[in-house]
C-alpha positions in Angstrom: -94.7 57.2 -15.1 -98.1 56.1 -16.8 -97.3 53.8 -19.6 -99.2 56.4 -21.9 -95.9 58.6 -21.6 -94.0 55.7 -22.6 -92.2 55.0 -25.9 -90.8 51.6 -26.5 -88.5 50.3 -29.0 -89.2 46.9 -29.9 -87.8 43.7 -32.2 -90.1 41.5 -31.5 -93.9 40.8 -32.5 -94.5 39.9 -28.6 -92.8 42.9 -27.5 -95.1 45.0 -29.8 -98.4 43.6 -28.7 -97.3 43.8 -25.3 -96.9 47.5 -25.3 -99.8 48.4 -27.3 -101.6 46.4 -24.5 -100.2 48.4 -22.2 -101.4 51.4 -24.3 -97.2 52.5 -24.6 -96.2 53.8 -27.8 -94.2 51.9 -30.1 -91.0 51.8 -32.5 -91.0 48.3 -34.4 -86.9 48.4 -35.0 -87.4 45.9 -37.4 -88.3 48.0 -39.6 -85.5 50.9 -39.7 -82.5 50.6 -41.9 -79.4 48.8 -40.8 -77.1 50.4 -42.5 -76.0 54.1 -42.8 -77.6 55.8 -45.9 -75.4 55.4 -48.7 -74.8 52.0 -47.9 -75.2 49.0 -49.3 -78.4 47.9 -48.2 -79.8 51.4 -48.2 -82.0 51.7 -51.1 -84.0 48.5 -49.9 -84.1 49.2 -46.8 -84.2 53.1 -46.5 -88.1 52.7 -47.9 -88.7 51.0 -44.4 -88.7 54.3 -42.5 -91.6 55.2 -44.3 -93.5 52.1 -42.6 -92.1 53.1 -39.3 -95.2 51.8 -36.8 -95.1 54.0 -34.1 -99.0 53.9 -32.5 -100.5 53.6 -29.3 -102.6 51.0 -28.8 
């Protein structure tokens, strides 16, 4: 499969400039909420899906 028909989720900065190398797209999970919505942590870090960083290199 050509890596442009790839999506990768990834947690690491390494990870991320690896696969935009590689011209794959990419999901930075550091930056979607860990907790269900409603939850404790949700209003904080709910925003964060806005600044999802999906891209191809």
């Amino acid at each position: 499969m050509p890596a442009a028909h790839c999506l990768v989720y990834e947690n690491a900065d390494e990870g991320v400039t690896a696969a935009r190398a590689a011209g794959m797209y990419v999901v930075d999970v550091r930056h979607l909420p860990t907790t269900p919505e409603g939850g404790p942590d949700s209003d904080a870090k709910g925003e964060k899906l806005l600044d999802w960083q999906v891209g191809s290199a």
